[in-house]
C-alpha positions in Angstrom: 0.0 0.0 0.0 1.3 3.6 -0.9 1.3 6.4 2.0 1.0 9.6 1.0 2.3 12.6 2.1 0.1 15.3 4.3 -1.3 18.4 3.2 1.2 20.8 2.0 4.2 18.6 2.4 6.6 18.7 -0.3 8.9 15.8 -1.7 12.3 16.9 -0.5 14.6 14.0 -2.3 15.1 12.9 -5.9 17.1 10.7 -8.2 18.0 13.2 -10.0 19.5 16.3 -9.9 17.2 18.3 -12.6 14.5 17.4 -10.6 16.1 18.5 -7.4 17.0 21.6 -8.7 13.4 22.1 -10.3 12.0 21.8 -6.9 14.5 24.1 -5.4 11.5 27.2 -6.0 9.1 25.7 -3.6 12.1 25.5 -1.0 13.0 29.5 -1.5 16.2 28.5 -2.4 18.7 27.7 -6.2 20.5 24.9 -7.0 20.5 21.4 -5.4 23.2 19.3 -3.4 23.6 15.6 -3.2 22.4 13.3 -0.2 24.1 9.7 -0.1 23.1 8.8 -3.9 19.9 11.0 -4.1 19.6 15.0 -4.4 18.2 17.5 -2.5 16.8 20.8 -3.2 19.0 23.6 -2.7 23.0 24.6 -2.8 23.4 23.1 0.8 21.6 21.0 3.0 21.0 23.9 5.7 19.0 25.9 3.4 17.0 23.2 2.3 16.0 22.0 6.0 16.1 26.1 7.2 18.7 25.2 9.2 21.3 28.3 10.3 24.5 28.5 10.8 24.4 30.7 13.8 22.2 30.5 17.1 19.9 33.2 17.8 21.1 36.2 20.0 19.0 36.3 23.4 
C-alpha cells in the first residue's frame, strides 16, 4: 500500500539532480546538493531543512 504525504508537504529527495534543482522554488532556495546517492533541493543542506549557521542572540 502507498502512504501519501500530508497536506502541503513537499517531496524533499530525488534521483535526479534536474528534478532536485526544479524543486528548489518551492524550498525559497537555487540549486541542489547531493544526499548519499539522491539530491536535494537547494545549494546546501542547511537551506534546504532552514537550518542556520548561527544561534539566535538572546
Amino acid at each position: 500500500m502507498a502512504q501519501h504525504a500530508g497536506h502541503g508537504a513537499q517531496q524533499a529527495v530525488f534521483a535526479t539532480k534536474a528534478e532536485a534543482e526544479a524543486a528548489a522554488k518551492h524550498f525559497n532556495c537555487k540549486g541542489a546538493h547531493r544526499m548519499g546517492n539522491q539530491w536535494m533541493p537547494c545549494a546546501s543542506h542547511g537551506e534546504a531543512t532552514g537550518g542556520t549557521s548561527s544561534p539566535s542572540a538572546p
